[in-house]
C-alpha positions in Angstrom: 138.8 98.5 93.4 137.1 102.0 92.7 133.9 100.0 90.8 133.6 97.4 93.4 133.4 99.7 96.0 130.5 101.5 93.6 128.6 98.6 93.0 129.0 97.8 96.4 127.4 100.7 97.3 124.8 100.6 94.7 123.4 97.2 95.9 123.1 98.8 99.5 121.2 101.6 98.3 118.9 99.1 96.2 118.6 96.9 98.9 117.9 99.9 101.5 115.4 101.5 98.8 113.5 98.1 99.1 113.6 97.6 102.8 111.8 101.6 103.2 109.7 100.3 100.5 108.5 97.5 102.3 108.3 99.4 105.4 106.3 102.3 104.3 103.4 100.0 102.5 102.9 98.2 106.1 102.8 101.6 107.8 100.3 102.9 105.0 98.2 99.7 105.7 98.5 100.4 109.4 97.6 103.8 109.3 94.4 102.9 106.9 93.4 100.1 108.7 93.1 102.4 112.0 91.5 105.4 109.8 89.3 102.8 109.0 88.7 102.0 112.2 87.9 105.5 113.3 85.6 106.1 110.6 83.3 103.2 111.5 83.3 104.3 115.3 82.4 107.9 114.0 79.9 106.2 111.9 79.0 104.1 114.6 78.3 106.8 117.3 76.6 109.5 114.6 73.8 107.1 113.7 73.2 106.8 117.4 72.3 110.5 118.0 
């Protein structure tokens, strides 16, 4: 009972380790992509002056 309850518990902490994975590479692309973003406005504005 003891080992299922372990491996149990072992494939949610795989499975959550995975999901925050997944969802911290989309937030790193989000954040990029709108750094990105910013930069090329900067960019944008300081070749105007």
């Amino acid at each position: 009972m003891r080992r299922l309850l372990l491996r149990a518990l072992l494939l949610l902490r795989a499975t959550l380790l995975l999901r925050l994975r997944l969802l911290l590479r989309t937030q790193a692309l989000l954040l990029r992509t709108l750094l990105l973003r910013q930069l090329l406005r900067l960019r944008a504005q300081a070749s105007k002056l």
